[in-house]
N, C-alpha and C positions, 0 to 999 in steps of 0.2 A: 723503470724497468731494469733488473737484473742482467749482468754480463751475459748470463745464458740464454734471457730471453724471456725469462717470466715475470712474472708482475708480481712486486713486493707489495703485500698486505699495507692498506693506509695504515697509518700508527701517528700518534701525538707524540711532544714533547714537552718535557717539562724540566725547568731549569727553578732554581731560589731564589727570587730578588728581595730584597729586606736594606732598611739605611744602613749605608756606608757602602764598603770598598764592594761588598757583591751584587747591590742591587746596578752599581758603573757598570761591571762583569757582564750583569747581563743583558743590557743593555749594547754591547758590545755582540755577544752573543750573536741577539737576535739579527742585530746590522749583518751578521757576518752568513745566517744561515739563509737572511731574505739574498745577498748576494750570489752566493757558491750555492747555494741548493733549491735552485728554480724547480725541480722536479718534486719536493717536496709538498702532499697536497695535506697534509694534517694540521691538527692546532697547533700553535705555540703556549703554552702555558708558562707564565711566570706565580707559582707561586711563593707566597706573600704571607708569613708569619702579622697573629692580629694582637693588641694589646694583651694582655689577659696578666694573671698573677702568677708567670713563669718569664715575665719581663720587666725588670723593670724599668724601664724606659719605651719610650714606640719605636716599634721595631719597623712599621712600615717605610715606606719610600717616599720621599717628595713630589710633590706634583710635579714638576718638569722633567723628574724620570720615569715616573705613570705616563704623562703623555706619548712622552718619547716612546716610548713600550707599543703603545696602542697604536703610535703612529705606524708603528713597523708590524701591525700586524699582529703582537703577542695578545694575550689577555693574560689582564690580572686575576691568579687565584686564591683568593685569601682562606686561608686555615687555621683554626683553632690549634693552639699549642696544648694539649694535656699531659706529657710526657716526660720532653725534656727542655724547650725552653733556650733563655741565656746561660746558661750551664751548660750546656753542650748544646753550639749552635748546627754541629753538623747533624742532628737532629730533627732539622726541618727538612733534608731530603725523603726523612723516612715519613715525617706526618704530613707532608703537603700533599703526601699519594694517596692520602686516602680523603684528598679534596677533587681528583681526577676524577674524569665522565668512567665510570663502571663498566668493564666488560670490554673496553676497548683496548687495544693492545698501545703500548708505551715503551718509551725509551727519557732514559735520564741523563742529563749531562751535568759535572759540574761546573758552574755558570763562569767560572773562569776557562774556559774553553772556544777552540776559536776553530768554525766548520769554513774547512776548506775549499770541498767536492760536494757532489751532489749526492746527498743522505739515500737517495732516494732509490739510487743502483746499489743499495749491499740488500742483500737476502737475508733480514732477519727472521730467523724462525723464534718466533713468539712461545711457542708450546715448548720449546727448550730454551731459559733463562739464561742469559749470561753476565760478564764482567770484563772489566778494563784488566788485562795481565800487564801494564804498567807499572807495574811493584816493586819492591824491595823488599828484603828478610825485616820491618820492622816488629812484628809482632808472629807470634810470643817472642819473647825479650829471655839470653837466656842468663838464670842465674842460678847462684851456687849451689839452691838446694832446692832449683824444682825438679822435676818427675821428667823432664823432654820433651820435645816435640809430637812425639806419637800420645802418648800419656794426655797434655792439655790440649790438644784438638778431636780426641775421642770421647775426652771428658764431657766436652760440647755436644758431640754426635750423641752420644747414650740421653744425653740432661733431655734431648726433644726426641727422641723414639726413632733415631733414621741410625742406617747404616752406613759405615764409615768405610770401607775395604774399598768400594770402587770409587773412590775420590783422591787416592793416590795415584799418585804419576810413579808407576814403579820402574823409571827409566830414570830416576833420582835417588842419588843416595838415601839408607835410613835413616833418620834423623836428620837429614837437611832442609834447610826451610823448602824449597821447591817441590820437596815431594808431595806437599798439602796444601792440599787448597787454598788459595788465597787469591785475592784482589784486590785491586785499587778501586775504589768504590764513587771514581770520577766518570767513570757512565755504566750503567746495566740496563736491560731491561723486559720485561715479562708479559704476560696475555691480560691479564687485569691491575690494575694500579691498586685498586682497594684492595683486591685479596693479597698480592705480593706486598702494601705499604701493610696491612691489618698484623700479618704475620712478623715482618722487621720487627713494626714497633713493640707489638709482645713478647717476641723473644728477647732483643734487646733488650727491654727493660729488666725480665727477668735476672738474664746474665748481670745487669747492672746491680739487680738488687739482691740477686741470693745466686751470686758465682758457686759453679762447680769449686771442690776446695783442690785441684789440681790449679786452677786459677788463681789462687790466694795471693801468689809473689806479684800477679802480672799486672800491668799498667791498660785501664782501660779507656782513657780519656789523654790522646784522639782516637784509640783506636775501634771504639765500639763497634761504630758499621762496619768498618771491614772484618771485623772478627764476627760479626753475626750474620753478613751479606754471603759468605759461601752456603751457610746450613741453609739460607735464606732458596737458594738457587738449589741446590741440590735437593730439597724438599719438593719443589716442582719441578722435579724431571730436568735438569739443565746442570753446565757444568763449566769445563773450561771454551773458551770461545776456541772454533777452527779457522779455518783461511781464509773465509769467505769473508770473515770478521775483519780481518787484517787492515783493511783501509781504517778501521778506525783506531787513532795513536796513532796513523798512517798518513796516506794520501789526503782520507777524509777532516781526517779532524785533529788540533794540536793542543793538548792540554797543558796551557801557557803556566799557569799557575800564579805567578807572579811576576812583574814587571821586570825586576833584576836579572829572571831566570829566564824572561822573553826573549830578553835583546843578547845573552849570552848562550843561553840554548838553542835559541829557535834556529832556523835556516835564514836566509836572507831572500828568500819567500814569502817566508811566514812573516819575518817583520814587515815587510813591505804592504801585505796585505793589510797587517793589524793597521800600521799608519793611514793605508790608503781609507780603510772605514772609518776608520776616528777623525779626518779629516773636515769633511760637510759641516759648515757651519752650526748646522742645525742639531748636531750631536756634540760639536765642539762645545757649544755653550751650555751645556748641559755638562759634560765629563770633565770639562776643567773647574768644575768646582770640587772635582776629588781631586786634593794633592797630588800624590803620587803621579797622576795620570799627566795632570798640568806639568810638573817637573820633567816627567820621562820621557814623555810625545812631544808635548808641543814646547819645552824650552830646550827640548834635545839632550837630555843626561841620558838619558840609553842609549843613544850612539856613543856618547863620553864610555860610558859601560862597557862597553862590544870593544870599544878603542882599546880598553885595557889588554885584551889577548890579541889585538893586531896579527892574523896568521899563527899565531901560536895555540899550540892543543890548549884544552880547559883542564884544570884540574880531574884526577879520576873521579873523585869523590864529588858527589853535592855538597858535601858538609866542610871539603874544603873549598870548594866555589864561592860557597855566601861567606866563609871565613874573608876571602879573599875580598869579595864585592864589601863585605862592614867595615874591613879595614881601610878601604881605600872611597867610602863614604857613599856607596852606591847602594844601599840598602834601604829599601821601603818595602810595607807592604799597603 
């Protein structure tokens, strides 16, 4: 139930488990959603990229991380890769949606995320789409001889038939990244999975394969979905998230991303909580067979980590944060 008092629509969730560091993630995850968010009454979905000739290597998960999964409740959903594959892994967000139950409304997290609060008191309105405004000016990128920022984000809006005028934030400068649309594409989510994943994956590819030529300079790999996740949203009725949103990136939920950046961003909360879940033997023996994990938590280098600014501010910059963390040998992912 909602702060106001009404009853949030059930909705599922769906996070990416695949070998290696993000099927640990989510794993993690789910310990941390069956914890903080009892009020939760939907599925958990992990899915699960399948063999196919866009990997090559198996991309699924081990059996002692399927268990662990099931044991917590999640289900594994495995997905056909046709699109993009080990070439752009962040790609399985967008095809695993359209392995999701049809017609049901959904929320996406990315699996490196760690739920707080109880999911189950925000008012998601389904019929209006949204995004993580946890962002950065990363994209468009600018350079010497493109066209601007109005120029290559309308280039987009004309390329699929929608209007572009009411997706400006006109309380931002022209031409500043903030005036347009943008996301961090670490959680969204929409009234059907198939029709919101059907739509990503074809526009994306498009943009992939025959860019608008105001696009020509710009770098699309990582940034695909976030470059095609606004049209994506604003195509169904949806936009930027309001206040009601706010717990999530919030009280709700902490988009850890990486271990480095845990133990030096997080609150002293937030790490506590992460340890106290990773804890249970019954997980422990599972997640210390990912590096990073074994080093960080359980032989203690991310407190070594956090040691490093002892009461002192962090760098402004992220970029000089991990500078600082590679230097001084605290850097995994």
């Amino acid at each position: 139930m909602a702060e106001d008092g009404t009853t949030t629509k059930a909705f599922n969730i769906m996070v990416v488990g695949q070998k290696g560091r993000v099927g640990y993630e989510a794993l993690i995850f789910a310990a941390s959603l069956r914890a903080r968010s009892p009020g939760f009454a939907g599925r958990l979905f992990v899915a699960e990229p399948q063999p196919g000739p866009l990997w090559p290597s198996d991309p699924r998960m081990p059996g002692d991380l399927r268990a662990a999964l099931t044991d917590l409740g999640a289900e594994i959903l495995p997905f056909e890769t046709t699109t993009f594959g080990a070439s752009y892994p962040h790609g399985n967000k967008i095809e695993g949606l359209l392995a999701m139950p049809e017609g049901e409304p959904f929320v996406f997290f990315d699996s490196d995320t760690l739920v707080t609060a109880d999911l189950a008191s925000i008012p998601f309105d389904f019929d209006r789409p949204s995004a993580s405004m946890r962002r950065e000016g990363t994209w468009p990128m600018e350079e010497l001889y493109w066209p601007g920022y109005t120029a290559t984000w309308k280039a987009l809006y004309d390329r699929f038939g929608l209007e572009f005028e009411s997706t400006l934030d006109l309380g931002q400068p022209d031409e500043y990244w903030q005036r347009y649309l943008y996301f961090n594409a670490g959680w969204f989510f929409g009234a059907c999975p198939r029709a919101f994943g059907t739509r990503f994956r074809d526009w994306a590819r498009e943009i992939r394969d025959d860019r608008p030529e105001a696009l020509v300079l710009q770098p699309l790999d990582p940034w695909l979905d976030q470059v095609t996740l606004p049209l994506v949203i604003h195509s169904f009725g949806g936009g930027r998230p309001g206040p009601e949103l706010d717990p999530l990136d919030g009280e709700a939920t902490f988009h850890w991303r990486v271990l480095p950046l845990l133990y030096t961003q997080g609150t002293e909360a937030q790490i506590a909580l992460f340890e106290e879940l990773v804890a249970p033997n019954r997980l422990k023996k599972v997640l210390k067979n990912h590096e990073p994990l074994k080093r960080f938590v359980y032989q203690g280098r991310g407190r070594k980590a956090r040691a490093l600014f002892d009461g002192q501010p962090l760098p402004r910059s992220e970029k000089k944060l991990r500078n600082v963390l590679k230097k001084e040998g605290f850097w995994m992912r």
